[in-house]
Backbone as CSV, one residue per row, in Angstrom:
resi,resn,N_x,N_y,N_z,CA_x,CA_y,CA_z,C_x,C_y,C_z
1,UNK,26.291,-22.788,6.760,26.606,-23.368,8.069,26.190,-22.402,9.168
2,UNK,25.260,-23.019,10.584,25.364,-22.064,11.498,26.202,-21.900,12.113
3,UNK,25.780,-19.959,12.517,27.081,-19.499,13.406,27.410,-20.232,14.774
4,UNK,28.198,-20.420,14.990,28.546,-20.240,16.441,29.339,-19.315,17.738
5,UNK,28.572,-18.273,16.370,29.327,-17.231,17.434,27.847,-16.860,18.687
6,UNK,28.744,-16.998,19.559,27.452,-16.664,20.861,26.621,-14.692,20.880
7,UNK,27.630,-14.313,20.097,27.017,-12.557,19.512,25.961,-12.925,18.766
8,UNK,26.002,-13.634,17.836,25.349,-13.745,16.755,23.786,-13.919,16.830
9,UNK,23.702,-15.091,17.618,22.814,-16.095,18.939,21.910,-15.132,19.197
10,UNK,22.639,-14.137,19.851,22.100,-13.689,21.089,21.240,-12.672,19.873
11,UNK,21.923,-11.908,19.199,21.508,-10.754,17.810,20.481,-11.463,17.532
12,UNK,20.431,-12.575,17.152,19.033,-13.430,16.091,17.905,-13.434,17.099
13,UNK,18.208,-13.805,18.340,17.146,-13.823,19.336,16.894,-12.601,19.719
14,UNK,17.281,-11.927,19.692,16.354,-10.487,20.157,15.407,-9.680,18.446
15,UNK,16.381,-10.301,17.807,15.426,-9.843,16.286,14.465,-10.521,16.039
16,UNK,14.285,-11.932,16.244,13.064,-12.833,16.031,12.253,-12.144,17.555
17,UNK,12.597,-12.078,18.468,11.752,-11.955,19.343,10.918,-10.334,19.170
18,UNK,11.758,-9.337,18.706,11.290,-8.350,18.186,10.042,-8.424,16.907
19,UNK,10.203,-9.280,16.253,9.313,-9.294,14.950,8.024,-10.431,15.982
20,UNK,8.428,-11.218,16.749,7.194,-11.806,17.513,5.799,-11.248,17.770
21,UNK,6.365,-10.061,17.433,5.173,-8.865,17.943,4.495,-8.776,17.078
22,UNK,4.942,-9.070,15.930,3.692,-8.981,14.629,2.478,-10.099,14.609
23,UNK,2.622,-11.366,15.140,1.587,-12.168,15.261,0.742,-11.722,17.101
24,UNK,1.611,-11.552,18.203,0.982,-10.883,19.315,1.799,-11.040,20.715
25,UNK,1.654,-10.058,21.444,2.546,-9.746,22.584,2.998,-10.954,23.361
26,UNK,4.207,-11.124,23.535,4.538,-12.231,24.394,5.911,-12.172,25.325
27,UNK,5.812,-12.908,26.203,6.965,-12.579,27.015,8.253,-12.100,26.328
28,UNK,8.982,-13.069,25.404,10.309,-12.752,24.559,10.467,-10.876,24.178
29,UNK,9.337,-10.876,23.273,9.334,-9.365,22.942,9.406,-8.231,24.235
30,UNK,8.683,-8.789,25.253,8.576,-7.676,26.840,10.378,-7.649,27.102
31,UNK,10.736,-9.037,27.100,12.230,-9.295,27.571,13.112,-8.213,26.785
32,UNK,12.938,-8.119,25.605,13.876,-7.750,24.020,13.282,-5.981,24.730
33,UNK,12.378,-5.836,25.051,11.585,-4.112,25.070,13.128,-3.906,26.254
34,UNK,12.266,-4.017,27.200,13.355,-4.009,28.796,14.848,-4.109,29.081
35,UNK,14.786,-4.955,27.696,16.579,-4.795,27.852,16.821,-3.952,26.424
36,UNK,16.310,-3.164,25.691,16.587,-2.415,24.644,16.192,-1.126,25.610
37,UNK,15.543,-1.232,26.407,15.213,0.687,27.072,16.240,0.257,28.091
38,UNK,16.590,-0.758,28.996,17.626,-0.286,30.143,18.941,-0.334,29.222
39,UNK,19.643,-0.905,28.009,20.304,-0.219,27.510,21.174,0.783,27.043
40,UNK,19.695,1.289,26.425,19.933,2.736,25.830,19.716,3.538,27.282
41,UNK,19.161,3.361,28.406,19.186,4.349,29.423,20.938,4.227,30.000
42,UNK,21.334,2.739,30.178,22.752,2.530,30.495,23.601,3.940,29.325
43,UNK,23.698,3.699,28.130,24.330,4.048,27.415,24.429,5.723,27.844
44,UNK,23.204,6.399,28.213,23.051,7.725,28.260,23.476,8.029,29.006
45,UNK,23.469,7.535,30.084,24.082,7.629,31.337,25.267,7.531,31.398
46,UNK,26.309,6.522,30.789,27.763,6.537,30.610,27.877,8.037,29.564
47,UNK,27.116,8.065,28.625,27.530,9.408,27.719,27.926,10.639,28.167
48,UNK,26.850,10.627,29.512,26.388,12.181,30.121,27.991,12.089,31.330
49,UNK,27.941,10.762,31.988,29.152,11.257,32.929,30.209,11.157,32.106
50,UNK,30.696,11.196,30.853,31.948,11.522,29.830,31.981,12.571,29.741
51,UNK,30.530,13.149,29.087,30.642,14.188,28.628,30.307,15.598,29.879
52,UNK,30.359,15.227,31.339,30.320,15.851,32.416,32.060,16.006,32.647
53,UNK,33.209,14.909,32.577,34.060,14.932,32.853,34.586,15.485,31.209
54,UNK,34.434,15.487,30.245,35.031,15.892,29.019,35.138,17.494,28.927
55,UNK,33.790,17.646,28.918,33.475,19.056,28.964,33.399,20.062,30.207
56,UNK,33.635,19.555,31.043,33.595,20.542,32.424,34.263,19.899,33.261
57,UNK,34.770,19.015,33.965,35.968,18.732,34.762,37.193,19.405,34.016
58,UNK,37.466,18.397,33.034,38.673,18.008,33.137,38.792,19.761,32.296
59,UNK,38.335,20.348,31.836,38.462,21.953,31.357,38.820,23.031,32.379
60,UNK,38.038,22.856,33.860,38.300,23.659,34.776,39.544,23.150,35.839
61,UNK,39.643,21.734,35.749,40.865,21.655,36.360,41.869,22.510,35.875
62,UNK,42.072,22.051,34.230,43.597,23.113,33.599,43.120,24.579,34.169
63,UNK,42.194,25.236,34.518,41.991,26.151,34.859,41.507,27.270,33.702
64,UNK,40.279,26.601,33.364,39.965,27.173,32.251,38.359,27.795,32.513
65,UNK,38.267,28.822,33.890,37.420,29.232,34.506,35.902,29.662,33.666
66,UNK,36.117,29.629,32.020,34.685,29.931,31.541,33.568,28.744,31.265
67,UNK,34.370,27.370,31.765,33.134,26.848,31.712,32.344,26.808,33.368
68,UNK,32.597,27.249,34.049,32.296,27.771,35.484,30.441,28.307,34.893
69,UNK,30.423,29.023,34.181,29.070,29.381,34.134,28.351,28.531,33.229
70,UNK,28.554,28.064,32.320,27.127,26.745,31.753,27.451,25.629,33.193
71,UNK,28.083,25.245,33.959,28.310,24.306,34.804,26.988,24.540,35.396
72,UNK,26.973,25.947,35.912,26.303,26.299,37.114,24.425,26.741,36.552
73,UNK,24.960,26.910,35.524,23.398,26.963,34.549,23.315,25.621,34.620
74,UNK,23.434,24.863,34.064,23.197,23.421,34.170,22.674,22.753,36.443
75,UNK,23.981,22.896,36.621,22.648,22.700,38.030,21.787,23.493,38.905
76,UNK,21.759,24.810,38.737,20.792,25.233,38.674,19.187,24.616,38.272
77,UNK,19.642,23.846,37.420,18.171,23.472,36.808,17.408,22.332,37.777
78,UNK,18.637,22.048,38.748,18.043,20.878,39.354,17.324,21.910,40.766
79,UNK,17.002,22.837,40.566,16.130,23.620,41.726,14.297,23.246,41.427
80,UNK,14.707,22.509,40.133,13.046,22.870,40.044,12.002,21.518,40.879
81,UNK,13.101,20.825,41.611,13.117,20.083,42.525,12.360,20.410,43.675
82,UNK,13.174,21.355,43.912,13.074,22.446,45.317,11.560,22.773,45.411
83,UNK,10.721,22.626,46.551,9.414,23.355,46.296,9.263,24.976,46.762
84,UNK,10.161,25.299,47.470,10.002,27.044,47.481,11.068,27.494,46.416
85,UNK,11.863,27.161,46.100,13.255,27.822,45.415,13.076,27.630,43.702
86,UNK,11.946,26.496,43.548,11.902,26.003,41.706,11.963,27.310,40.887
87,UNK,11.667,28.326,41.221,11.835,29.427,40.074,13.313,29.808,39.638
88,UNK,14.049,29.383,40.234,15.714,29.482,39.735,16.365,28.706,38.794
89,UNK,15.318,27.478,38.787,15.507,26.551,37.574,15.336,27.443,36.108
90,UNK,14.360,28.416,36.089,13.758,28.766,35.026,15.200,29.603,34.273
91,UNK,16.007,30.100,35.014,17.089,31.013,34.377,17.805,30.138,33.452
92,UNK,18.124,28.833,34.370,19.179,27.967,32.953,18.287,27.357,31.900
93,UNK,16.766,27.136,32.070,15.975,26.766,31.094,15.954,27.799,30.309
94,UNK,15.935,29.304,30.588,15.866,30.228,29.233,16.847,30.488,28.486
95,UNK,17.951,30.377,29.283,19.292,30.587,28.499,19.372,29.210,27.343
96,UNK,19.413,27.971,28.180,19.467,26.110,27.492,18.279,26.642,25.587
97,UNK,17.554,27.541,26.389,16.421,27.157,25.205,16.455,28.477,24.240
98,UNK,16.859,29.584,24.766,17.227,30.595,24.005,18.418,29.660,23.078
99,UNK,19.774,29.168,23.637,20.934,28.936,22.701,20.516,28.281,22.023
100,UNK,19.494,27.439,22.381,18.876,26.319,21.447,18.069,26.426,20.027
101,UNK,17.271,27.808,20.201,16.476,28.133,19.449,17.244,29.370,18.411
102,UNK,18.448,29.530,18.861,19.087,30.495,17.801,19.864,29.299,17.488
103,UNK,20.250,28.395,17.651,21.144,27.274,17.030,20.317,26.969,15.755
104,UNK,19.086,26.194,16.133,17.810,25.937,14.992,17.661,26.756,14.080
105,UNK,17.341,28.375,14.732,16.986,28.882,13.920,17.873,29.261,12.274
106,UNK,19.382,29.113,12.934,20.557,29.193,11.751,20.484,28.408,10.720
107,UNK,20.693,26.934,11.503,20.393,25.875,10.840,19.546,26.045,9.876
108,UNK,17.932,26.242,10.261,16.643,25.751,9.303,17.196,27.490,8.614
109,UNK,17.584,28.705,8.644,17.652,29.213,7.719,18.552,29.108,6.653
110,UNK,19.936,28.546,6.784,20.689,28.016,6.041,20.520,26.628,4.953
111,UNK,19.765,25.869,5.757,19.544,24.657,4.840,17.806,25.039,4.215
112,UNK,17.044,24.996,4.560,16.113,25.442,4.189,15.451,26.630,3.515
113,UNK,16.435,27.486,3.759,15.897,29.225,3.143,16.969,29.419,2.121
114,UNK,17.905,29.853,2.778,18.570,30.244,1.580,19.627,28.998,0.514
115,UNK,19.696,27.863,1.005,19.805,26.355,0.182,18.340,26.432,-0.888
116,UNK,17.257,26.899,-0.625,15.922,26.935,-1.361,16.115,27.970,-2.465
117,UNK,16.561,29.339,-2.389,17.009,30.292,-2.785,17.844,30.310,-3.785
118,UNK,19.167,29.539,-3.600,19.875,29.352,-4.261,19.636,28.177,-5.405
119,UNK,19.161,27.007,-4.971,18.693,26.322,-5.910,17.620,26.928,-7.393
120,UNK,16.573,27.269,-6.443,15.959,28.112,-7.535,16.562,29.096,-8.354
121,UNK,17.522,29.747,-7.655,17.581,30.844,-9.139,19.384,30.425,-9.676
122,UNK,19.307,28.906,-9.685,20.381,28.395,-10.474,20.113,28.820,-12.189
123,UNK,21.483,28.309,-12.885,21.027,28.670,-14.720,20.036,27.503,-15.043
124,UNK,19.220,27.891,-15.537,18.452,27.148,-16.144,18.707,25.939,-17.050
125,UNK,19.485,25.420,-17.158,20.404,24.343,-18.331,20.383,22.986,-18.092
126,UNK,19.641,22.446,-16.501,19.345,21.610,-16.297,17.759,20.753,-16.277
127,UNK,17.516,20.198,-16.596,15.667,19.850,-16.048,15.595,19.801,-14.513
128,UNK,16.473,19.567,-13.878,16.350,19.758,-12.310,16.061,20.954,-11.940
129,UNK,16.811,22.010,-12.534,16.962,23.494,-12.184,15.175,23.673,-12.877
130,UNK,15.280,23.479,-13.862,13.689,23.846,-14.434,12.587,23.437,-13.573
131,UNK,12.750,21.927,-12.639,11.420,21.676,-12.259,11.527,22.151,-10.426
132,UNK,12.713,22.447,-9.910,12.683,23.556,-9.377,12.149,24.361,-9.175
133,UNK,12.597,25.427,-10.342,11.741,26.468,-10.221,10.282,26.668,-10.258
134,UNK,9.807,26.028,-11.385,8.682,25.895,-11.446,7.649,25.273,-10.235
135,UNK,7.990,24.012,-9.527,7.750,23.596,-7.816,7.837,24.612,-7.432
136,UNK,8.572,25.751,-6.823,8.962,26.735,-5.792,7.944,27.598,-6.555
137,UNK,7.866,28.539,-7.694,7.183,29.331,-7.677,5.747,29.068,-7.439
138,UNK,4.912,27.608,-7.874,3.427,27.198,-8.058,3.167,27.246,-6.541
139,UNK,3.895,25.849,-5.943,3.518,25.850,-4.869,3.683,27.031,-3.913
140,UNK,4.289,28.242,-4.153,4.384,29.336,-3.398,3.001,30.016,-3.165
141,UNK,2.443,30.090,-4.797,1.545,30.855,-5.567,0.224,29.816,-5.135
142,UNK,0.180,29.124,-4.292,-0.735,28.048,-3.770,-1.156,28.350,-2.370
143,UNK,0.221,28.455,-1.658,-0.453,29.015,-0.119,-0.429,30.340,-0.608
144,UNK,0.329,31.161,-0.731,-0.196,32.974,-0.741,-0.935,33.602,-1.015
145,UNK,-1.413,32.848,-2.682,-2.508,34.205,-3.685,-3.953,32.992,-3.428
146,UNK,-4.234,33.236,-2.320,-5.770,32.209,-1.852,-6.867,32.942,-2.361
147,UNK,-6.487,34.095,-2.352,-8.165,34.909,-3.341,-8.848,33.934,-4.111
148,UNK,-10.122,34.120,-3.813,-10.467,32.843,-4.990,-10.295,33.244,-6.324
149,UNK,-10.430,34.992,-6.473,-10.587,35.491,-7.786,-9.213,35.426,-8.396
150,UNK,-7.903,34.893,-7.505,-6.852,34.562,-8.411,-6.400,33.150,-8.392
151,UNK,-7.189,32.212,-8.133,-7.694,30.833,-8.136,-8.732,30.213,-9.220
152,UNK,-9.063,31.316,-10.475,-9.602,31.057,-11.466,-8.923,31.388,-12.481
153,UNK,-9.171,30.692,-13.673,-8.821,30.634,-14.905,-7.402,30.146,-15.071
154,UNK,-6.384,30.792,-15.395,-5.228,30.669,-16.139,-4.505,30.485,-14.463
155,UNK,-4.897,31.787,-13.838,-4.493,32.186,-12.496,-4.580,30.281,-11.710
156,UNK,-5.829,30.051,-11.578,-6.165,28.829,-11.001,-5.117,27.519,-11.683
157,UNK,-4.720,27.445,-12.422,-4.189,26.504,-13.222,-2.677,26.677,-12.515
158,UNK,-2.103,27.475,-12.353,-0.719,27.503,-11.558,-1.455,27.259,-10.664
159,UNK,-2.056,27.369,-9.813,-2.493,26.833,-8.557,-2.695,25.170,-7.962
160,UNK,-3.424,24.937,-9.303,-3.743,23.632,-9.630,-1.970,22.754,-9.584
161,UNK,-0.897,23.678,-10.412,-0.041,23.329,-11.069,1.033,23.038,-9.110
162,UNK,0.801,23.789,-8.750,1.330,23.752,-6.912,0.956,22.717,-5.814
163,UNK,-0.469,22.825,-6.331,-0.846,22.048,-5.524,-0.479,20.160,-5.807
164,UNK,-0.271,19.903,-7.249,0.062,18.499,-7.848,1.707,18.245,-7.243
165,UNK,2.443,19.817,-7.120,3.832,19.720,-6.979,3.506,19.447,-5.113
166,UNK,2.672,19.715,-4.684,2.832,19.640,-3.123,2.745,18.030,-3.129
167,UNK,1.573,17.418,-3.768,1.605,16.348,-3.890,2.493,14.904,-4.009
168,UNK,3.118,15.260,-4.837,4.421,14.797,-5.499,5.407,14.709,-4.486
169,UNK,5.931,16.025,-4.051,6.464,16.022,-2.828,6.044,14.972,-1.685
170,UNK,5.104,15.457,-1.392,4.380,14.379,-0.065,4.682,12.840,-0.548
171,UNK,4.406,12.769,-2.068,4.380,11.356,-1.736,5.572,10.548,-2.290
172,UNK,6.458,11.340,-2.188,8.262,11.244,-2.314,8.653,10.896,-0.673
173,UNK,8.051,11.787,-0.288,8.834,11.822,1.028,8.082,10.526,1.784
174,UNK,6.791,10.092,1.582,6.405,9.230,1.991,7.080,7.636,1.548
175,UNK,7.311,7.734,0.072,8.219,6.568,-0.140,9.591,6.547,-0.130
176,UNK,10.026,7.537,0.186,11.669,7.738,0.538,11.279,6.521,2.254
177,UNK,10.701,7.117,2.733,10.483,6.576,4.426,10.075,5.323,4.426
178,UNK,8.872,4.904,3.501,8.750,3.465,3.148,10.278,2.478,3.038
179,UNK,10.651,3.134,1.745,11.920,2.264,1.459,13.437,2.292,2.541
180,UNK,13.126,3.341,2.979,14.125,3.202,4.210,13.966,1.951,5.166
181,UNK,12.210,1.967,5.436,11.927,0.860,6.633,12.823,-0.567,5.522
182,UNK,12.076,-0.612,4.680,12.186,-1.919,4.016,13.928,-2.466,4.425
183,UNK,14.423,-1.261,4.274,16.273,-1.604,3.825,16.526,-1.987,5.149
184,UNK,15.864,-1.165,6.058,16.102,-2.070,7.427,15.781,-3.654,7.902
185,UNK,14.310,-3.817,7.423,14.210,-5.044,7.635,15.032,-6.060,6.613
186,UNK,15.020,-5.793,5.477,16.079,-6.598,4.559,17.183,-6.800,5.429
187,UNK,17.663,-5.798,6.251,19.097,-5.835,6.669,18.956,-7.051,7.499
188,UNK,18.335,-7.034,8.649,18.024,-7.866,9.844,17.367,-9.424,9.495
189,UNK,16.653,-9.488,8.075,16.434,-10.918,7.348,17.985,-10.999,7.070
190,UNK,18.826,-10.348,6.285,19.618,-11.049,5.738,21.089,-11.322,6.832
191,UNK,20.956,-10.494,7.432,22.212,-10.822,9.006,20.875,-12.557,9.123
192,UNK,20.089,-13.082,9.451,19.369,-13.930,9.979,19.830,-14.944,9.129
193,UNK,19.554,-14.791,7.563,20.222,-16.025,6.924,21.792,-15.946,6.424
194,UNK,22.040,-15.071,6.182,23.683,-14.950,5.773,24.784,-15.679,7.271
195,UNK,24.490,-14.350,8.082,25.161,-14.316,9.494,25.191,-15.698,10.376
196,UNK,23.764,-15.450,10.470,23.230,-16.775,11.665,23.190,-17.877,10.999
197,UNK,22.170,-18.233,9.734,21.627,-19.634,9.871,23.031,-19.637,8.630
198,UNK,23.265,-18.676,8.243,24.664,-19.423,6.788,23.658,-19.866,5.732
199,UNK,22.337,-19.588,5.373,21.698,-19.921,4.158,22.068,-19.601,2.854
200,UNK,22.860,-18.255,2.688,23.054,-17.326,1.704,24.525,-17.029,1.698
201,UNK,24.831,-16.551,0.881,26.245,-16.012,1.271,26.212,-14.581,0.317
C-alpha cells in the first residue's frame, strides 16, 4: 500500500529526482542540488552559532577566562578581510593549523604506525597474523631495496611477492568502496518500494 505520509513523498521525490541525472540534467535534479547545498549550508550555520554559544559564551560568562584566547584567535582571522591589517589573520591560521597538524599527526601515528607494528609482530598462530607479516615485510622490501641488483633472483621474487600484496590491497580497498556505494543505493531502492510505494515488505 502507498504511503501517505507527506515525509515520505517528499523523500521519494528528491531521490527519483536525484537518480534523474543518470539519463540527463533537468530542472527536478537542479531543484533537489539547491535545496541539498542551501540545507547543508542552513545546517552549518545553526551548528557554528551552537557551537559559538556552547563553547565560548556560555564558558566565559561562568567566568571561565581561558577560552578568552582561542575566541580571539578565531576573530582575528577575520582581518584577512582588512586590506592593510590582513597579516594578523596569519597568527590564528598558524596556531588553527599547527593544533591541527599535531592532532593528525597523533592520530595517523597511533592508528597507522604503531596499530601496523603491533599487528605484525603478533604470535604467529593465526593465518591473519601470518599474511600480515609477510604483506608488511614484501611490500616494505618493494618501495626500499629498489636496487635493481636486489630486484633479481630470489631477492626479486619478494619483490614480486610485495608488489602482488600492494595489489591485493588496492583492489580490496577498491571493492570495499564499490560495495559501500551499492548498500547505499539498495538502501534508497528499497525505502522507494518498501516505504513509499509498499511493494515489499
Amino acid at each position: 500500500m502507498i504511503s501517505t505520509d507527506p515525509g515520505v513523498w517528499l523523500a521519494s521525490f528528491f531521490i527519483l529526482a536525484i537518480f534523474s541525472f543518470a539519463f540527463r540534467d533537468n530542472p527536478a535534479f537542479k531543484l533537489s542540488e539547491h535545496i541539498f547545498v542551501a540545507a547543508s549550508v542552513g545546517n552549518a550555520v545553526v551548528m557554528a552559532v551552537t557551537n559559538i554559544q556552547r563553547y565560548a559564551l556560555t564558558p566565559i560568562s561562568r567566568g571561565e577566562v581561558t577560552y578568552l584566547l582561542p575566541c580571539l584567535l578565531g576573530l582575528i582571522l577575520y582581518f584577512q578581510y582588512h586590506p592593510k591589517h590582513y597579516w594578523i589573520s596569519r597568527y590564528g591560521m598558524a596556531f588553527m593549523m599547527g593544533v591541527s597538524l599535531v592532532i593528525a599527526f597523533q592520530t595517523e601515528i597511533k592508528t597507522n604506525f604503531v596499530s601496523q607494528i603491533a599487528m605484525t609482530m603478533a604470535p604467529l598462530n593465526t593465518l591473519n597474523a601470518v599474511v600480515i607479516l609477510i604483506a608488511t615485510i614484501t611490500t616494505l622490501y618493494y618501495f626500499v631495496f629498489t636496487i635493481p641488483s636486489l630486484t633479481k633472483g630470489r631477492l626479486g621474487t619478494i619483490a614480486m611477492i610485495g608488489r602482488y600484496m600492494i595489489m591485493i590491497a588496492l583492489g580490496a580497498s577498491f571493492g570495499n568502496t564499490v560495495v559501500t556505494r551499492m548498500k547505499l543505493l539498495i538502501g534508497q531502492l528499497l525505502f522507494l518500494l518498501v516505504d513509499w510505494l509498499g511493494v515489499m515488505k
